[in-house]
Each structure stands twice: as C-alpha cells, then as structure tokens.
C-alpha positions as CSV (number, residue, x, y, z in Angstrom):
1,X,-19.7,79.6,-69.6
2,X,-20.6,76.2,-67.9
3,X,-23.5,76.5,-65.7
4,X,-23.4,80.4,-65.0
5,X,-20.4,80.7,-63.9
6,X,-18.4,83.8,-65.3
7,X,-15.0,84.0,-66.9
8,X,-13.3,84.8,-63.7
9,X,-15.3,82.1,-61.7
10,X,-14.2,79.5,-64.1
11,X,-10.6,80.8,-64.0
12,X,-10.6,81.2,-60.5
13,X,-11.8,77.6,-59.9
14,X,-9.8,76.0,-62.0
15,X,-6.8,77.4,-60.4
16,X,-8.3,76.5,-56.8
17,X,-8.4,72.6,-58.5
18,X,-5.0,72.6,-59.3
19,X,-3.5,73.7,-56.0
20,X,-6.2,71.4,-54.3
21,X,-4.5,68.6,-56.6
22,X,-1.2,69.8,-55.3
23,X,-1.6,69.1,-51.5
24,X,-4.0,66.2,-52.4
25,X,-0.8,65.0,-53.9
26,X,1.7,65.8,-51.4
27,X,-0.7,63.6,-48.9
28,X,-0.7,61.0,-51.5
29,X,2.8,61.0,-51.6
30,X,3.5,60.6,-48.0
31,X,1.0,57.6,-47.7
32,X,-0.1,55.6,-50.6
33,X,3.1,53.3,-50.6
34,X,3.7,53.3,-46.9
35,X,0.6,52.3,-45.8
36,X,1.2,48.7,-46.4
37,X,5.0,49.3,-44.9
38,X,3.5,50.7,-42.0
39,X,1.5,46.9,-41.5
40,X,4.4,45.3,-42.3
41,X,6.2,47.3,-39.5
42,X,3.6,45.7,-37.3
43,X,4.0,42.2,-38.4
44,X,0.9,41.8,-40.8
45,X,0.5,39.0,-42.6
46,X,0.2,38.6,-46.5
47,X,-4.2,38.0,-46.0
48,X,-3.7,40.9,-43.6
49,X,-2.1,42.7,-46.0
50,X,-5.3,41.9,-48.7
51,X,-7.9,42.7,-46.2
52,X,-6.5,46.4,-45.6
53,X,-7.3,47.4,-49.3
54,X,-10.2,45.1,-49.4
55,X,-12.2,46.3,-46.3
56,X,-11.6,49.9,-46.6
57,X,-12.7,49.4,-50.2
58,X,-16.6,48.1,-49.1
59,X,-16.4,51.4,-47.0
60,X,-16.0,53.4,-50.3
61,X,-18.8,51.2,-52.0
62,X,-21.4,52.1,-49.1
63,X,-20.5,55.7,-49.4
64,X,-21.1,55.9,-53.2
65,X,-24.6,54.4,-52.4
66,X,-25.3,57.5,-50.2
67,X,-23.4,59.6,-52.0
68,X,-26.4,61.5,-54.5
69,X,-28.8,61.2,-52.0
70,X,-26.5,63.2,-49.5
71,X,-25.5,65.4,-52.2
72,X,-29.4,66.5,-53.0
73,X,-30.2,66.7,-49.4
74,X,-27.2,69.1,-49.1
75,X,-28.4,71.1,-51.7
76,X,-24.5,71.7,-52.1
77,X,-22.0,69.6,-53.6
78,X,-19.2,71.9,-52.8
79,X,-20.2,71.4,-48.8
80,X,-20.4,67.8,-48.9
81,X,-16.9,67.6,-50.2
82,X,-15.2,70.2,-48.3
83,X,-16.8,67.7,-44.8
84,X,-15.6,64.2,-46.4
85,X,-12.2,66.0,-46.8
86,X,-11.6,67.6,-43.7
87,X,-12.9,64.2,-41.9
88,X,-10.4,62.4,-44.4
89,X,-8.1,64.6,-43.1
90,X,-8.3,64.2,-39.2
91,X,-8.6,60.8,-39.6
92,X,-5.0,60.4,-40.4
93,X,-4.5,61.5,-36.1
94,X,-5.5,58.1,-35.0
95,X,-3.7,56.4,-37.5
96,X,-0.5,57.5,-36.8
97,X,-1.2,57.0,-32.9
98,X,-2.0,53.4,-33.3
99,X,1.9,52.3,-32.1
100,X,1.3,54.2,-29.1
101,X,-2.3,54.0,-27.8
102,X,-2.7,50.6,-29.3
103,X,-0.2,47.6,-27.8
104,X,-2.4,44.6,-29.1
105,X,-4.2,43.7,-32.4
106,X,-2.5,47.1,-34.0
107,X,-3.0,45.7,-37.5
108,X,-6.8,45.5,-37.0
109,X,-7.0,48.8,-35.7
110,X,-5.5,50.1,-38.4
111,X,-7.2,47.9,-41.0
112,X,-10.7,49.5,-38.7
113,X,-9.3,53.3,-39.2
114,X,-8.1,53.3,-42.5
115,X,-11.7,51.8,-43.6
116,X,-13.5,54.8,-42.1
117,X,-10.9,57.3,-43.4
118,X,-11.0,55.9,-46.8
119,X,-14.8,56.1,-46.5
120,X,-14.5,60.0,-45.9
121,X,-12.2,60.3,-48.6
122,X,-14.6,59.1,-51.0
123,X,-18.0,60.7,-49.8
124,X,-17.3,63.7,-52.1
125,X,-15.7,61.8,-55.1
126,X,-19.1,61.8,-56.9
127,X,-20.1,65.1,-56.2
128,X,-16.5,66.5,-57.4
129,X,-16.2,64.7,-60.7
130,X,-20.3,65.9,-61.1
131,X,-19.3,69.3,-60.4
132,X,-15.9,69.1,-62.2
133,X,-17.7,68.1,-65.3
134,X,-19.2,71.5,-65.7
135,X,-16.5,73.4,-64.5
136,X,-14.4,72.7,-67.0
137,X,-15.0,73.5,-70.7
138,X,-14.9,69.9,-72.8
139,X,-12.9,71.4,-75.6
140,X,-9.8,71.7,-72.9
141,X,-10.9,68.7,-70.5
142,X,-8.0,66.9,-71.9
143,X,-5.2,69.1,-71.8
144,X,-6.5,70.6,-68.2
145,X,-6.7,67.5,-66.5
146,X,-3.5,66.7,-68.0
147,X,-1.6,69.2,-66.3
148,X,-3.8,69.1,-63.2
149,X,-2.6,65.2,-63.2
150,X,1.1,66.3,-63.9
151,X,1.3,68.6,-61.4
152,X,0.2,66.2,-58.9
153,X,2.3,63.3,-60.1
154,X,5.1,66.0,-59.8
155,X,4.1,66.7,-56.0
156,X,3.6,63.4,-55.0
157,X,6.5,62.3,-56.6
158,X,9.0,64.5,-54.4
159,X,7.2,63.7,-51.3
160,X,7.3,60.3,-51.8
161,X,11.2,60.5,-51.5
162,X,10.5,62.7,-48.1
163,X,8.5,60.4,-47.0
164,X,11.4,57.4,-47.7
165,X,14.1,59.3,-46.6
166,X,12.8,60.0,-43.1
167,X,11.5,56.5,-42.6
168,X,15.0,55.8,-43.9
169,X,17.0,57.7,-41.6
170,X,14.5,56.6,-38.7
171,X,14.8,53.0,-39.5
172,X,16.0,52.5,-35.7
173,X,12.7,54.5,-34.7
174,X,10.2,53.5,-37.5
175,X,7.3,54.1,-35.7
176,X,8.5,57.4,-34.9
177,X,9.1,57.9,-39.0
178,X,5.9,56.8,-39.7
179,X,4.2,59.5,-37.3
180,X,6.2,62.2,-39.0
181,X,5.0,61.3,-42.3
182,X,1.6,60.5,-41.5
183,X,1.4,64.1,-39.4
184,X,2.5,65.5,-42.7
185,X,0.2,64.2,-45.0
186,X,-2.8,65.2,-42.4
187,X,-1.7,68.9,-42.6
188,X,-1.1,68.5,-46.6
189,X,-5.0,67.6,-46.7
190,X,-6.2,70.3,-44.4
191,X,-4.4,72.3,-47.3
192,X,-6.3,70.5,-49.8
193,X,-9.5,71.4,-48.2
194,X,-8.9,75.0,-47.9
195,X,-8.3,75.4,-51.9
196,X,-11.4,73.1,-52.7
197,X,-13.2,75.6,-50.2
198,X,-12.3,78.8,-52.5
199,X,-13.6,77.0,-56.1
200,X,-17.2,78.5,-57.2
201,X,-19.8,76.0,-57.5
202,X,-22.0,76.0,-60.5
203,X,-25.8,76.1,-59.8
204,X,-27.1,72.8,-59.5
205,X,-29.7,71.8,-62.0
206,X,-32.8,70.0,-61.1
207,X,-33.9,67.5,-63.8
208,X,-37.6,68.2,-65.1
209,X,-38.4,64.7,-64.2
210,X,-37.3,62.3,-61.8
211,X,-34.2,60.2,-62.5
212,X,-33.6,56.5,-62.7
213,X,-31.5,55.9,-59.4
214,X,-28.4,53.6,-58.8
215,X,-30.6,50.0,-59.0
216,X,-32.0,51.1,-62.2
217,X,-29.3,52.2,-64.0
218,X,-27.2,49.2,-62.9
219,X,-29.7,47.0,-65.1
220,X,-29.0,48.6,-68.2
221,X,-25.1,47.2,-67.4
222,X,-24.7,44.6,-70.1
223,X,-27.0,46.5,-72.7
224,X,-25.7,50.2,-73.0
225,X,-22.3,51.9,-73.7
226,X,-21.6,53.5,-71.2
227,X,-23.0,50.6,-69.0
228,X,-20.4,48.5,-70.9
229,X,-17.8,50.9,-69.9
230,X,-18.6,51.1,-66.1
231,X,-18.4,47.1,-66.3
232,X,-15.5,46.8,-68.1
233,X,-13.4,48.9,-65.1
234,X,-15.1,47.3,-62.3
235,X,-13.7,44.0,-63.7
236,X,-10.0,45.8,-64.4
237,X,-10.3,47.0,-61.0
238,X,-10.5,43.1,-60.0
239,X,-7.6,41.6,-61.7
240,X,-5.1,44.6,-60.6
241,X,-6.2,44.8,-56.7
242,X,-5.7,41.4,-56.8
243,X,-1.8,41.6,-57.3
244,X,-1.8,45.1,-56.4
245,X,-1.7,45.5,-52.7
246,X,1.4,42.8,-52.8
247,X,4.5,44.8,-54.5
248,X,4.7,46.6,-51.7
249,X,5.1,42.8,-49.5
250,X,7.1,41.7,-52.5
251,X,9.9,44.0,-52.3
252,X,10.0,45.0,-48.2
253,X,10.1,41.5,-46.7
254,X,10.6,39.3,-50.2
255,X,13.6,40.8,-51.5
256,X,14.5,42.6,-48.5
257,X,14.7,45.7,-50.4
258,X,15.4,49.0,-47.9
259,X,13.3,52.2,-47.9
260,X,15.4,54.3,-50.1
261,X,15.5,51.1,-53.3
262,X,11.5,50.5,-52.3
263,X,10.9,54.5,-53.2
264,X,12.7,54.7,-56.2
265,X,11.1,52.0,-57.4
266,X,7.5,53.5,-56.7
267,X,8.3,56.8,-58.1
268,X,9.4,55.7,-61.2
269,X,5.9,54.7,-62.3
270,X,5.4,58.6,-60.4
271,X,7.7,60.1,-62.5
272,X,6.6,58.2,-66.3
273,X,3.1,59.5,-65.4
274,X,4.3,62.8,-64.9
275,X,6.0,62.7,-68.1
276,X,4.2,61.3,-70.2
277,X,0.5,63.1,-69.4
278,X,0.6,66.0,-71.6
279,X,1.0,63.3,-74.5
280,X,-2.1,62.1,-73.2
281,X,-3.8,64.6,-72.8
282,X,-3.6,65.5,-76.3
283,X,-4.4,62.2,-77.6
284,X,-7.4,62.7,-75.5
285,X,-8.6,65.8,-77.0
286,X,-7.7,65.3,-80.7
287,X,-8.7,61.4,-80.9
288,X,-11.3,60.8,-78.3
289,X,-11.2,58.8,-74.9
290,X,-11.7,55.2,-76.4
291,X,-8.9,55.5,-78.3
292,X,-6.4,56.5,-75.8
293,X,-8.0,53.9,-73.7
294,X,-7.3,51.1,-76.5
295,X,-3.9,51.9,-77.0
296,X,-3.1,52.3,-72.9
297,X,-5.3,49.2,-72.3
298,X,-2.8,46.9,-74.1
299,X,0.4,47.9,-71.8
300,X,-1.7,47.2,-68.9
301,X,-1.6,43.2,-68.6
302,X,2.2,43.3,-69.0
303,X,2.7,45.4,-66.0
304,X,3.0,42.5,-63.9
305,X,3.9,40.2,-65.4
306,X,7.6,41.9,-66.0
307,X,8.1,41.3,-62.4
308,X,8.8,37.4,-63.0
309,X,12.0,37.8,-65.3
310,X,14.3,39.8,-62.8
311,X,14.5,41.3,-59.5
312,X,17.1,43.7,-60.3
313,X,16.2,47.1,-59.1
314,X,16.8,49.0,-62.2
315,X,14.8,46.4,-64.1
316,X,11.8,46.7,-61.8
317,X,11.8,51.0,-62.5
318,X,11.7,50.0,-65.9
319,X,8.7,48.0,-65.2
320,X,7.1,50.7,-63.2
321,X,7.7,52.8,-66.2
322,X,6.1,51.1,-68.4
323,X,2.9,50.9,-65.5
324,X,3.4,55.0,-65.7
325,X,2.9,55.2,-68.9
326,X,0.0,52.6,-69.2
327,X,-2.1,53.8,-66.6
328,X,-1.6,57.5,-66.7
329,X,-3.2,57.3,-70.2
330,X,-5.9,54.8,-68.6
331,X,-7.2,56.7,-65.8
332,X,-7.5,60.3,-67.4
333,X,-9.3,58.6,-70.4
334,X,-11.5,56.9,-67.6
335,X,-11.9,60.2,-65.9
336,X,-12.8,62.0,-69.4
337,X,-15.3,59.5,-70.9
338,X,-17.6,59.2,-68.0
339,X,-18.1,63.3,-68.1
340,X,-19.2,63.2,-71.6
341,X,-20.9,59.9,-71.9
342,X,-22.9,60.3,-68.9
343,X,-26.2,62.2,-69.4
344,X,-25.9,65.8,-67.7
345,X,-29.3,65.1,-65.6
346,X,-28.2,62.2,-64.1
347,X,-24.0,62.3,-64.1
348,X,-23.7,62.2,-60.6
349,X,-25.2,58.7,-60.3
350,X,-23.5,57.4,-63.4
351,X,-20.3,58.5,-61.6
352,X,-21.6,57.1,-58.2
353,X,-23.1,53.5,-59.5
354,X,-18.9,53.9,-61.6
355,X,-17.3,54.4,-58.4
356,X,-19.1,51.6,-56.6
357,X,-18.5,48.9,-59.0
358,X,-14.9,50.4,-59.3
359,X,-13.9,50.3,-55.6
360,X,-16.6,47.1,-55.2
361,X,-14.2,45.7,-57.6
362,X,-11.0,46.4,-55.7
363,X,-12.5,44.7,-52.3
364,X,-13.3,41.3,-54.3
365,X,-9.7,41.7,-55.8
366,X,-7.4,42.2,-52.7
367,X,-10.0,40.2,-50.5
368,X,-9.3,37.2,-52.9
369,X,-5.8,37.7,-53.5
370,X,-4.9,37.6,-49.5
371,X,-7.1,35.1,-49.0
372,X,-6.0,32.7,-51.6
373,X,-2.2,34.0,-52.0
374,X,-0.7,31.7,-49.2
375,X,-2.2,28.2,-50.7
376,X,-0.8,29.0,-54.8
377,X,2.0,27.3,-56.2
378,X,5.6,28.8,-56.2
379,X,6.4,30.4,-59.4
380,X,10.2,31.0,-60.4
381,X,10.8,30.6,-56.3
382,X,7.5,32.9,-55.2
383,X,3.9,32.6,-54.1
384,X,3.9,36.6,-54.8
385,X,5.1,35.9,-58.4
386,X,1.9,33.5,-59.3
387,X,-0.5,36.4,-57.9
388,X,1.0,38.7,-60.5
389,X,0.8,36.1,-63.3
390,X,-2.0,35.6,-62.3
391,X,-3.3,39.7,-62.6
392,X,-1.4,39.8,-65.8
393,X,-3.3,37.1,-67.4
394,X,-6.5,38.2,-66.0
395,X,-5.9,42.1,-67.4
396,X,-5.3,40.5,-70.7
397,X,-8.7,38.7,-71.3
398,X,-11.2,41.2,-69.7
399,X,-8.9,43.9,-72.3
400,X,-9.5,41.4,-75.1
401,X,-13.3,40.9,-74.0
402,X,-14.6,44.4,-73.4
403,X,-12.1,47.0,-75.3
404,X,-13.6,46.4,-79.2
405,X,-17.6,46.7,-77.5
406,X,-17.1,50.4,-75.8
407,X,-17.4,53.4,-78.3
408,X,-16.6,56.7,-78.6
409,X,-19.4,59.5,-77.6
410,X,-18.5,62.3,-78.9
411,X,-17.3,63.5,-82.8
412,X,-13.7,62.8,-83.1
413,X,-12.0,62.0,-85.9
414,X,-10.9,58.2,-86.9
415,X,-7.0,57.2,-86.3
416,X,-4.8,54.4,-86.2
417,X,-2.5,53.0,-83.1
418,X,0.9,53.8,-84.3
419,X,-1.0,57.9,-84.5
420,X,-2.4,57.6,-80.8
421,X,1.1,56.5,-79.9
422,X,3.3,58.6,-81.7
423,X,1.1,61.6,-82.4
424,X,1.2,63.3,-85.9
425,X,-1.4,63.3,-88.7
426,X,-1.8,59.9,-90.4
427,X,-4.0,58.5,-93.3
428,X,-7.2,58.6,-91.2
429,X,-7.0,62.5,-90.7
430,X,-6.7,62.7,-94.5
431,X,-9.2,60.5,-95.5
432,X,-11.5,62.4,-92.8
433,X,-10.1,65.8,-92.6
434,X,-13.5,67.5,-91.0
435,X,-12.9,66.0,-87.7
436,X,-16.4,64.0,-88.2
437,X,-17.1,60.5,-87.3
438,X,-17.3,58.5,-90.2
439,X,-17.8,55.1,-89.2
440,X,-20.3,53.0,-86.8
441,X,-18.1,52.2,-84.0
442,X,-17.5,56.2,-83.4
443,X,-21.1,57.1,-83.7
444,X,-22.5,58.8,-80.8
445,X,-24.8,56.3,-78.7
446,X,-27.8,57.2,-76.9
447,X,-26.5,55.0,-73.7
C-alpha cells in the first residue's frame, strides 16, 4: 500500500475524503454563486465586482509561495491543513456581519475578508493534493475522484437551491438571508475539518538530496512537459476569470433575473458535472489524462460565447450544461495529471509553483476584466456580452496553442475523439491491444 499505510488506513481515509468533500461541498454550495450577489446587495460596482475575485486571488498566490516551506517546517501535512480549514472556516463570521458592524465602505471590507479567508482556504491545497497523491492507488485515481467529485457536485448542488430559496423568500430582509446562508456554510466547513482530521497521513518522505525550489522549477516552464502543462492552465485560468466573475452581474442586475431563475441556472452546470463525472472518470483511467483533457478542452471556448444568442432562461441551463460537461472532464484530468507527471520527491512544489500560476492567473483575469469591462463596446446591447466574446475567443487560441504540445505520462493506450466521447473500443485498441504506448506523442517524458 501507498506509503505504509495499511488496507484499513487507506480504506478508512478514503472514506474520511469523501465525507470531507461532502461538507466542503455543502459550503460551496451555500457561497460560491452568492458571493458576488451578496456585493451586489451592497451596491458594488462591475470593477468592484473584478477586484473581489482578483485580490483574494494574489492572497492564494502568496500562500502557495509559503505553502512547502510551512508544510516541512510542520513536519505534518495533515496539521497544516486541518489550521488553513478551520481558519477558512471562522472566517466566514465576519463576513456575514459586515451589514451590521460595517455601515460604510461594506464592499471593501468584504473584498479585505474574503482575501484573507480565501488565503486560509488555500494554505493546505498543496499539501492535500501531495498527500492525496499517495493516498490513493493510481490504478483507481480516476474512478475515485470521480465519485469523490460526484458526490460533491451532488451536495453542492442541493444546497445551492437552499441557499436561493432562503435568499428568495427573504428578499425583503436580504441581508438577513445572506447571514443565514453564510452561518451555514461556516458550520458545513467546521464539518469538513473534522473528517479531514480522522484521514491517516502517509509518512512523509525526505528526498536523498535537496530539491529545486519554486524559482527553479518555474524556469524549466517553456522547456518541459509538465512545465508546459502548468503554463498552459495558468493562461486558461486568464481568459475564463476574465468573463467569469461577471455571469453572476449579468443575470442579477442585467436581466433582472430573481434568485430562484439565477439558481437554476447555476446548478445546471452543478448538475451536468454531477452527471456526467463517472464518464470521465473512466476516460481518465482507460485513455490517459491528455486525452480527456483534448476532448473537454474544445467545449471550453464555446461556453461563453453561447451567452450572446439568447437570454432565455432555459437556453442559458443549456449553456451551463454544456460548461458541466466541459469542465468536469477539465478539472479532474487537471487534478489527475499533475499526481502522475509530477516527480514523487518534489510533487508538493510542482503542485504549489501549479497553484500559483493558476490562481496568479485568475487575479490578472478578473483584475483586467473589471478594470477594462466599463470602457468596451456594446455587443448585441451589452458591455458584459463583449467580455464573454472576448473569454470565448481567448479560450480558443491558448486551446489551439498549448493542447497538441502536452503529452501523456504514463502507458495508456492510443484512441480517437469520437472513443473518448462516446466510450467503447475503437480501431486504436485493436491496432494496440496491450495497452502500450505506441507512438511518440504518448511516450513517457522525463519532465
């Protein structure tokens, strides 16, 4: 078994992560599409509106910087997680206060809290996916975090409706909602950190020789796979938090959409994940991470984009859908690659110097999108509309630039789209029936 741990230990972990994922979820669900509601509530602008993904996205770069050097000094990985949670945690107390301590500059005070409460939240991301990673045995990492992810979208996607329906029915006293929800999602995460508590960490491993840190490895960028992968995200990550932080703006004040039409809308991309991860993780496990990345990658610039033809409700779930679908398939291959392509030694700082360009990525998107969304041109009677051209079109080239240069890492065996898509065994397995790479672009690389 992984790192020493027993049969039971793994079991027993693994279980602990899924129920971890479960309250994780139910917090998400409560707050990652009413955060931006909650501004709005307090009259914040559109640039306002960019700068409260953007900022609190520098405070997850800074923590990724720390991240292995806290995580060493710790000498557990487990401990430093289980802090940044419960911190992440309490931190949702003053947030949902602000209304009623605060009486002036509310938006900045919020914009201030959610930066350091975002920070928490990510102080034990590198650490978790590190000790994830040998937790889980890499012949089931597909199908496991495929469920792990299914359960959550399930969870999140029921207390998303909670969370509208109370805002809904408190629409007279929407401050009073938002408390309510907020309070919720703080206990759901105390939850969380009582299950991440009760997983077994696997002994840490100390490397025979000393490691290249973050600085290092970010020079081998341009020139490695795994390099090219990190990059290739981190630039994603631009394009979509540059339109992303706006649907939210879009279809509250825009189209005047009420609670009740703005959460059906968000959980239908909620419920097409849910749905349509155990094809994924499938895909992942029989045909690799690349591939599934490929074939998800090309749904991704049209998410958009579809939200210039129509703003018919039922239209726009259909969009969200289709963003279900693409980026459920996205992140878990994301997730998947970076645990085998990394080198065991030195994963944690592959995963930190990933994380930091990621969320480093997200700041520069939103930042630049607020700034800059007021002064663009109407498009088919929107300034919102051009930022999500705009995303679409950017999503499309960095795909078109990066997807043919990143390769797979481990032996899988060579398919086609339409068999990533729609499953079953096609000419490739025929042709290659031992599993076995047998071309260049899926030889393993030394990174």
């Amino acid at each position: 078994m992984p790192s020493g741990l027993n049969k039971l230990q793994v079991r027993k972990s693994l279980k602990n992560s899924v129920l971890d994922a479960s309250f994780y979820s139910s917090m998400m669900g409560l707050t990652q599409n009413y955060i931006s509601p909650f501004a709005l509530a307090m009259k914040a602008s559109t640039t306002q509106i960019g700068f409260l993904t953007g900022i609190p996205s520098l405070a997850q770069v800074l923590t990724q910087l720390v991240a292995p050097w806290l995580a060493e000094k710790a000498r557990s990985r487990k401990n430093l997680i289980v802090l940044g949670s419960f911190l992440h945690g309490l931190m949702w107390l003053p947030v949902l206060l602000i209304p009623y301590v605060f009486h002036t500059h509310q938006v900045m005070w919020l914009i201030a809290f959610v930066t350091v409460l975002v920070g928490f939240d990510s102080l034990g991301n590198a650490p978790w996916n590190n000790m994830m990673a040998e937790i889980v045995p890499g012949a089931i990492r597909g199908r496991y975090f495929s469920v792990r992810n299914r359960v959550g979208s399930f969870v999140s996607f029921v207390l998303s409706f909670v969370a509208g329906g109370i805002l809904q029915a408190l629409t007279g006293n929407i401050f009073l909602g938002f408390a309510i929800v907020f309070a919720g999602a703080m206990f759901s995460r105390f939850a969380s950190v009582y299950f991440l508590s009760q997983m077994d960490e696997p002994a840490v491993v100390v490397p025979k020789s000393k490691q290249p840190g973050l600085f290092k490895l970010s020079l081998t960028l341009g020139s490695t796979n795994i390099g090219k992968f990190i990059l290739f995200n981190a630039l994603i990550n631009v394009a979509v938090m540059f339109s992303s932080p706006f649907f939210s703006v879009y279809m509250l004040r825009d189209l005047k959409f009420n609670y009740v039409t703005y959460v059906i809308i968000n959980a239908a991309s909620t419920l097409a994940t849910m749905l349509f991860m155990p094809l994924w993780g499938k895909r992942v496990d029989k045909f690799g991470t690349i591939q599934v990345l490929k074939v998800s990658s090309l749904f991704v610039p049209l998410v958009p984009v579809m939200w210039l033809f129509s703003t018919n409700a039922y239209y726009l779930c259909f969009a969200q859908v289709l963003g279900g679908f693409a980026w459920g398939g996205f992140s878990l291959a994301f997730g998947i690659f970076l645990y085998y392509a990394a080198p065991a030694q030195n994963r944690i700082r592959y995963i930190a110097l990933s994380n930091t360009l990621m969320f480093g990525g997200s700041a520069l998107g939103a930042l630049f999108g607020g700034i800059i969304a007021p002064h663009l041109p109407v498009v088919m009677g929107d300034k919102l509309l051009t930022v999500f051209l705009i995303s679409g079109v950017a999503r499309a080239v960095i795909v078109i630039l990066f997807i043919s240069r990143i390769h797979e890492t481990r032996q899988v065996p060579q398919s086609s789209f339409r068999e990533v898509l729609f499953g079953g065994v096609g000419p490739a397995d025929m042709k290659n029936p031992s599993g076995k790479c047998s071309g260049g672009k899926n030889r393993p690389d030394k990174n």
